[in-house]
DRENDO-1510 file (C-alpha; in Angstrom, 1 decimal, always signed):
<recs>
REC; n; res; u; v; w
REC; 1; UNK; -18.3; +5.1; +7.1 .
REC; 2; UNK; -20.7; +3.2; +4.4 .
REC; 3; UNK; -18.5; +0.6; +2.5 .
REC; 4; UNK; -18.6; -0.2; -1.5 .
REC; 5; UNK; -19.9; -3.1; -0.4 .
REC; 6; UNK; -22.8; -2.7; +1.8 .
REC; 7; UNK; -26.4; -3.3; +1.0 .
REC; 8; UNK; -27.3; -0.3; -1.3 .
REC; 9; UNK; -30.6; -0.4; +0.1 .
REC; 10; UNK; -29.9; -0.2; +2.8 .
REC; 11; UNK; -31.1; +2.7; +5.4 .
REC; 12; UNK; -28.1; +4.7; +6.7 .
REC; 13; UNK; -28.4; +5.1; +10.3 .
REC; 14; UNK; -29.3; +8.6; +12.1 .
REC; 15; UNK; -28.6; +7.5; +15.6 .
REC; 16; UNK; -25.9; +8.9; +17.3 .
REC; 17; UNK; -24.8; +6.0; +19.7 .
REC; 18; UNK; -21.4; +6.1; +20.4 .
REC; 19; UNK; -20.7; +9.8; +19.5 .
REC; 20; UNK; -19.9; +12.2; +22.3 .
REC; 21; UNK; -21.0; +15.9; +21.0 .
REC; 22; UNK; -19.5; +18.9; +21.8 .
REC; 23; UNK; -22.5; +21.7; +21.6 .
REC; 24; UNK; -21.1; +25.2; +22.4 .
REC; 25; UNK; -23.8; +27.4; +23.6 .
REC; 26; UNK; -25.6; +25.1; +24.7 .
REC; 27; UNK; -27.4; +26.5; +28.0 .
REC; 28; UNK; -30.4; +28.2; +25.8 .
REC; 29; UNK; -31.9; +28.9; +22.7 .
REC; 30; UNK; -31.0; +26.2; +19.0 .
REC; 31; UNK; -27.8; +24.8; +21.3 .
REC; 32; UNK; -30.0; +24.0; +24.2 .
REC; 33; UNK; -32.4; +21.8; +21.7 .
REC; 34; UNK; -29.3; +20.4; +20.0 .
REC; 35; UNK; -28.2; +18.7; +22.9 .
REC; 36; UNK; -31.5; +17.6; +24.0 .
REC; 37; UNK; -32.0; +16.0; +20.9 .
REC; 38; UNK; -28.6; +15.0; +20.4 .
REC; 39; UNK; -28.6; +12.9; +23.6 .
REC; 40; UNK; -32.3; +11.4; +22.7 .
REC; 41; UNK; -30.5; +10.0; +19.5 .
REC; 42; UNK; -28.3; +8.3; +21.9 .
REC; 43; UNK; -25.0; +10.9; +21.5 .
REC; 44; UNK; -23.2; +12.0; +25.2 .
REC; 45; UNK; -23.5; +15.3; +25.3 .
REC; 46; UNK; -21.1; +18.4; +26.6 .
REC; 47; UNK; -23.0; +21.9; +26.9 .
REC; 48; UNK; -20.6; +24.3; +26.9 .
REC; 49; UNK; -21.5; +28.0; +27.2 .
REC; 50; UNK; -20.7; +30.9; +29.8 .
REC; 51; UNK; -23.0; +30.4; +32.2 .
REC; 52; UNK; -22.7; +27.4; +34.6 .
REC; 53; UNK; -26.4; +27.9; +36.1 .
REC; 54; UNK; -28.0; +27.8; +33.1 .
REC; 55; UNK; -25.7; +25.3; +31.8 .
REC; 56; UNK; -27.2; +22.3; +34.8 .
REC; 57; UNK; -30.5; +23.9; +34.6 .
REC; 58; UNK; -30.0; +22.5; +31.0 .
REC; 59; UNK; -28.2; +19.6; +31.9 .
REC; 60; UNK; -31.1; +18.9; +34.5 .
REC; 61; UNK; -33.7; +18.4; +31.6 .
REC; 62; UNK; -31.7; +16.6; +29.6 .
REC; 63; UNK; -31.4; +14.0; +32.4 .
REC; 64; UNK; -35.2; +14.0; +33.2 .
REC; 65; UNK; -35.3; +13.1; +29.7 .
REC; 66; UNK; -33.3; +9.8; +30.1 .
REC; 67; UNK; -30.0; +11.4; +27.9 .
REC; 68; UNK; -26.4; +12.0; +29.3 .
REC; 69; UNK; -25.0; +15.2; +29.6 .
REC; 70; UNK; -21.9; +17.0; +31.1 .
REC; 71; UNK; -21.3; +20.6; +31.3 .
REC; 72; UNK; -18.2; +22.6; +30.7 .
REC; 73; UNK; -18.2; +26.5; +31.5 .
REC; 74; UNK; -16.4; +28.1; +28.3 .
REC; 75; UNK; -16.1; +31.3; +27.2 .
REC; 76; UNK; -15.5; +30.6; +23.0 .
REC; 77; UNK; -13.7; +34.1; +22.3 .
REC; 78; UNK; -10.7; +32.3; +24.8 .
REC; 79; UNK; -8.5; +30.3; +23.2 .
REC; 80; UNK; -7.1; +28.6; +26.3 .
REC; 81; UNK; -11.0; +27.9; +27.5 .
REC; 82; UNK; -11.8; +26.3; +24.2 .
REC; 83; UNK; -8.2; +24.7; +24.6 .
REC; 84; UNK; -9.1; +23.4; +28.3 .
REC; 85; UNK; -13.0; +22.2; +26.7 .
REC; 86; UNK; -10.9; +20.2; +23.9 .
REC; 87; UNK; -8.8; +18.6; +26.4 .
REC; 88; UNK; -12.0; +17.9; +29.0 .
REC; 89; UNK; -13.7; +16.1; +26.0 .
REC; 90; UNK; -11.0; +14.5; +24.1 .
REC; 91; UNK; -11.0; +12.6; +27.8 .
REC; 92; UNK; -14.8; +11.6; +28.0 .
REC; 93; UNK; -14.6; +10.2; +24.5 .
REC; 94; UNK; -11.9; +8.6; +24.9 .
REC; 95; UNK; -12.6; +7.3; +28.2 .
REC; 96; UNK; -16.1; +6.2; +26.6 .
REC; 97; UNK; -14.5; +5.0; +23.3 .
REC; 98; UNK; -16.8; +7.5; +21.5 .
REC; 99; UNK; -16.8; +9.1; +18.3 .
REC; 100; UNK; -16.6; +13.0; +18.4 .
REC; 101; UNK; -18.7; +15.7; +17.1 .
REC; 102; UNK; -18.5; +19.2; +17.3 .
REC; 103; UNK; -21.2; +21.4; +17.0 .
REC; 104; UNK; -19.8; +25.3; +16.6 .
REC; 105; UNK; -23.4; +27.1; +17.9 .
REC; 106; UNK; -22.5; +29.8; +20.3 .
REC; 107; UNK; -22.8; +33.6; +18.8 .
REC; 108; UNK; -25.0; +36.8; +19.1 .
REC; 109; UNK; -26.3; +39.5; +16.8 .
REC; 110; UNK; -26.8; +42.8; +16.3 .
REC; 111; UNK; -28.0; +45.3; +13.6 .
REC; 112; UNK; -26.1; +48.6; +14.0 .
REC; 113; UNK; -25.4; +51.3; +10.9 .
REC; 114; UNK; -21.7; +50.5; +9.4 .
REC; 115; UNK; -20.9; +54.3; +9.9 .
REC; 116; UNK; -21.7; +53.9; +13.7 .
REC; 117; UNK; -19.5; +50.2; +14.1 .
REC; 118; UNK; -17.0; +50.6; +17.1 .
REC; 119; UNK; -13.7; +48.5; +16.8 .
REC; 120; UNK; -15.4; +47.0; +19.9 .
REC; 121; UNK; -18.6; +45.7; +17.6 .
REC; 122; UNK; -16.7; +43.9; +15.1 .
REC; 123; UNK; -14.1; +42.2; +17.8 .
REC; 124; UNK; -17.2; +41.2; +19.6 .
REC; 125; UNK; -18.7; +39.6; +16.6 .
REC; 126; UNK; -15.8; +38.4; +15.1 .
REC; 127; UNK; -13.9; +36.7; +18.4 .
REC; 128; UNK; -17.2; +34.9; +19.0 .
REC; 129; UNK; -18.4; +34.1; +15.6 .
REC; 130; UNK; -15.0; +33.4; +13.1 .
REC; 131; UNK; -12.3; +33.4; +15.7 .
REC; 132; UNK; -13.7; +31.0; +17.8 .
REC; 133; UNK; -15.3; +28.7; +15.2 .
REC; 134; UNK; -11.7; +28.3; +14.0 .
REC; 135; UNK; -9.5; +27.7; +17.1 .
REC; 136; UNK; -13.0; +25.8; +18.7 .
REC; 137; UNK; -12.1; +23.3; +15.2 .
REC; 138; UNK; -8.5; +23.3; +15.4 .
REC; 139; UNK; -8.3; +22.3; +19.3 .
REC; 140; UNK; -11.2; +19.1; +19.2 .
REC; 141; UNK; -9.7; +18.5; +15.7 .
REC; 142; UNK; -6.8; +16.6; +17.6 .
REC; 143; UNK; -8.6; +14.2; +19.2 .
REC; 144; UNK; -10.4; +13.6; +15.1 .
REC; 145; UNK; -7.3; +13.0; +14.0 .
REC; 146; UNK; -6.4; +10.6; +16.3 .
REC; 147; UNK; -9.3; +8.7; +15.7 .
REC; 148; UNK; -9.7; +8.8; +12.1 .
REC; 149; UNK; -13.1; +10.1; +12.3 .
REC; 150; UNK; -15.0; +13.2; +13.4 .
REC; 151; UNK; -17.8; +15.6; +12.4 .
REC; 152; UNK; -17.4; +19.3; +12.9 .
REC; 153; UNK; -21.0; +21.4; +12.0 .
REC; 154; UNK; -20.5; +25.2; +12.2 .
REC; 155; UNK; -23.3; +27.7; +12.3 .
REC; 156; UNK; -23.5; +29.9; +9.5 .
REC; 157; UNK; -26.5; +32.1; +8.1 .
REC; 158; UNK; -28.3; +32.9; +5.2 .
REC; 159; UNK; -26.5; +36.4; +6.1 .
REC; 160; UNK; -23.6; +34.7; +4.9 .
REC; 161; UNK; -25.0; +35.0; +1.3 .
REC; 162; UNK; -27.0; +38.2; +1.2 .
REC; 163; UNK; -27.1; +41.2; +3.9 .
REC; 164; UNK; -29.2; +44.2; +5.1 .
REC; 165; UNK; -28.5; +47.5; +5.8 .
REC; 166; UNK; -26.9; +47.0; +9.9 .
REC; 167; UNK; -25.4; +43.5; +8.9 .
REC; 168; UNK; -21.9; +44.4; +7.7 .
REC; 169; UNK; -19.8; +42.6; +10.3 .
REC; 170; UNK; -22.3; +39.7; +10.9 .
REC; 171; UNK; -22.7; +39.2; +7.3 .
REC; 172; UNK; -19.0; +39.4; +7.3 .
REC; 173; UNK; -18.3; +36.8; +10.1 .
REC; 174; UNK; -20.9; +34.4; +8.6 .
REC; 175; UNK; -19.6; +34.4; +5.0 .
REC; 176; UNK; -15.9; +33.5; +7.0 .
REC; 177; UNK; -17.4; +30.7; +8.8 .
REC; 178; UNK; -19.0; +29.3; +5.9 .
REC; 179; UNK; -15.2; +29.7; +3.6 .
REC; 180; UNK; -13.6; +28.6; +6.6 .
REC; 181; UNK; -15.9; +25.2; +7.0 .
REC; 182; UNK; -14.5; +24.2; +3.0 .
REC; 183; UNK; -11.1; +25.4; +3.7 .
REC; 184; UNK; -11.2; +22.7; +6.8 .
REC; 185; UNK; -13.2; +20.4; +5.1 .
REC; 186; UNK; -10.8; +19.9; +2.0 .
REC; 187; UNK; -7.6; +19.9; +4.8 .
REC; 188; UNK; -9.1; +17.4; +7.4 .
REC; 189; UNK; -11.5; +15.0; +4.8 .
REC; 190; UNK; -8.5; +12.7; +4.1 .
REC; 191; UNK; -7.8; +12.3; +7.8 .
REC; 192; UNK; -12.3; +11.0; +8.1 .
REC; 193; UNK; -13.1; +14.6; +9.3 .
REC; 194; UNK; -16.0; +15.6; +7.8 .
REC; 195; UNK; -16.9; +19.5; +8.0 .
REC; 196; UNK; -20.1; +21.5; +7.4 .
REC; 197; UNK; -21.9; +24.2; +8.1 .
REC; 198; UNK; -25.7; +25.0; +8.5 .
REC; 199; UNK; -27.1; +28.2; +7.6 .
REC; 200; UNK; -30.3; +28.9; +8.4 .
REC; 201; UNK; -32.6; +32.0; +8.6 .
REC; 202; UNK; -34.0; +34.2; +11.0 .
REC; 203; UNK; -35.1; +31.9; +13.9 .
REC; 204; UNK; -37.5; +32.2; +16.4 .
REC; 205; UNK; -35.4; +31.9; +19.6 .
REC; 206; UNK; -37.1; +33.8; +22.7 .
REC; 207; UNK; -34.3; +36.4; +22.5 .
REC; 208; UNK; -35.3; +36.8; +18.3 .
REC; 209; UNK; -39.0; +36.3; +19.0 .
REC; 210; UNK; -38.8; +39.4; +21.1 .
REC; 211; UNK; -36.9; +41.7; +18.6 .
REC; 212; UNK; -39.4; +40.5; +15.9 .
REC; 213; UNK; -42.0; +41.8; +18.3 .
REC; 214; UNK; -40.1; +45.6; +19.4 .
REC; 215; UNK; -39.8; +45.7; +15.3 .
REC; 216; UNK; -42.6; +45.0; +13.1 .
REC; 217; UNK; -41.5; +46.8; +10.5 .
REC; 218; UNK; -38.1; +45.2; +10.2 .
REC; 219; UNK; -40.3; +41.3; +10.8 .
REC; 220; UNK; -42.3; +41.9; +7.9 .
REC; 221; UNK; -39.5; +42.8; +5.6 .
REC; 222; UNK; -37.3; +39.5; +6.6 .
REC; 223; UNK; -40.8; +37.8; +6.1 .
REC; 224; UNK; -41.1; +38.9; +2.7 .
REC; 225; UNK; -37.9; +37.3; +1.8 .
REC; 226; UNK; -38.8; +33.8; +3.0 .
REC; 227; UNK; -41.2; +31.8; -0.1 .
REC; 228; UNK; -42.4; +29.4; +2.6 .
REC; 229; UNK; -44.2; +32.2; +4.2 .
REC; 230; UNK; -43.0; +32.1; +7.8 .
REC; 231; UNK; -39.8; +32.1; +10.2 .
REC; 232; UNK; -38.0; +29.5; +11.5 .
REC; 233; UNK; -38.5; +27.9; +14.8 .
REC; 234; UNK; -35.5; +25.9; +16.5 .
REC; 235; UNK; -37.1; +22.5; +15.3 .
REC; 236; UNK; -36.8; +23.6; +11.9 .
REC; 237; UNK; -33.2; +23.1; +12.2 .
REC; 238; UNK; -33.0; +19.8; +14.4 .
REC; 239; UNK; -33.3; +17.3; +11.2 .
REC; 240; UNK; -30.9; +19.3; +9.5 .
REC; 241; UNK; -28.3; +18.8; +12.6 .
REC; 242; UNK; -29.0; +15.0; +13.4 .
REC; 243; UNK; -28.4; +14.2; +9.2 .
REC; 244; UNK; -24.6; +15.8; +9.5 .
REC; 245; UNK; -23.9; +14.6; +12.9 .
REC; 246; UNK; -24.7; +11.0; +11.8 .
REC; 247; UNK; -22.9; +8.5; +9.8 .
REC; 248; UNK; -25.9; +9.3; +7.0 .
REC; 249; UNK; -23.7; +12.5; +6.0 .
REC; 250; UNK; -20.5; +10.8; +5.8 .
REC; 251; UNK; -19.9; +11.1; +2.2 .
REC; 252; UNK; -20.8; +14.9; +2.6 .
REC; 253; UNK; -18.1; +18.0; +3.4 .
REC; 254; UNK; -17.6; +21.7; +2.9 .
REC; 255; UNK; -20.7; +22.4; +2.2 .
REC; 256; UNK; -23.0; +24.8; +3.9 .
REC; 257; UNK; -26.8; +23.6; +4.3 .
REC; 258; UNK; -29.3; +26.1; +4.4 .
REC; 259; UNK; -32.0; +25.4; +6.2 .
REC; 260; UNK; -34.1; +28.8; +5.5 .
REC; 261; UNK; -37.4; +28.3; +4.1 .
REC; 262; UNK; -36.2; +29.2; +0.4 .
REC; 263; UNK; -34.4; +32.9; +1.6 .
REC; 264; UNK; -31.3; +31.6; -0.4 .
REC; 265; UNK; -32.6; +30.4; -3.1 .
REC; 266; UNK; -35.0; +33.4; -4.0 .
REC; 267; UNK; -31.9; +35.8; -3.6 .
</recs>
């Protein structure tokens, strides 16, 4: 962390040498880019997500891109497989004398009437979104502790602050994650574990590109929220990411960043 007495001018650093990060899903989509960029800022990377083919296929790139990744198949709505993912890194890091960070990523969506939500709908959403965010902080949280030191980003949404007709459990999962990251935040930030969330809005993954496309309708009415006049694409998030998984955020917890082209702000 920055000391009283370092140069005030100077430039905090937004390399991740010495950090191992933990990216759950992290075989596609913003986790996949995470970890590519993570590892070109110098972080070891572990992708985590269900499905191991995808997962090296990932893993593969990253290499050909000079960065070094492992890969651990987890299934986040499993407490013991997040348990068995925390003990897996808490080994590499400490093995490497690394630094950890945690990067909370993997979820789904779906817009579906209230009246029609199935008990089955808002396990699904909550197990992987809330549920796992939690027990996915409290398991690598160990290892923090031990260390003194750790960084823990958790993916929220601009849903977290506004909703849509078909949003109620999303919008419900998303506001949790982003009161769970200050409940964490204000427990761990004695013990040099900072916690935060990012929130952005809709993104242009291929699965999202494709809705946009089977909806225009429902594209031009998110649009109309955004000032900035367009969606987001995956990069839009990557500074965002680097600046709370490096030392340059160290003074910063709880909060939740919104990276979403002025939704938030218009209300």
């Amino acid at each position: 962390m920055t000391s009283e007495a370092s140069d005030p001018l100077a430039l905090p650093s937004f390399r991740l040498d010495g950090r191992l990060a933990v990216i759950t899903g992290a075989s596609e989509g913003i986790g996949c880019l995470f970890a590519r960029v993570f590892a070109a800022s110098g972080a070891t990377v572990v992708m985590a997500a269900r499905s191991l083919d995808k997962l090296e296929r990932a893993r593969n790139v990253i290499a050909a891109e000079g960065g070094n990744a492992y890969v651990a198949q987890t299934d986040v709505t499993s407490i013991e497989s997040l348990a068995a993912l925390a003990s897996k890194t808490s080994e590499i890091a400490r093995a490497g004398g690394e630094k950890l960070i945690l990067v909370n990523n993997a979820g789904f969506g779906f817009t579906k009437l209230a009246v029609d939500i199935t008990e089955q709908d808002w396990d699904a959403i909550f197990d992987t979104h809330a549920k796992a965010t939690f027990f996915s902080s409290q398991k690598h949280a160990a290892f923090m502790l031990e260390q003194g030191y750790g960084k823990i980003i958790n993916m929220s949404s601009t849903w977290a602050a506004s909703s849509d007709v078909g949003k109620a459990p999303y919008s419900s999962a998303k506001a949790a994650i982003s009161r769970m990251t200050a409940a964490l935040s204000t427990e761990w930030a004695k013990d040099g574990i900072r916690v935060n969330a990012l929130a952005p809005t809709t993104t242009m993954t291929e699965f999202t590109s494709k809705s946009m496309q089977d909806r225009p309708d429902r594209a031009a009415k998110l649009l109309s929220h955004i000032p900035i006049g367009r969606f987001a694409q995956p990069e839009d998030l990557v500074g965002a990411a680097i600046f709370l998984a490096s030392e340059a955020s160290d003074f910063i917890t709880g909060q939740t960043l919104f990276v979403d082209g002025g939704w938030n702000a218009a209300g």
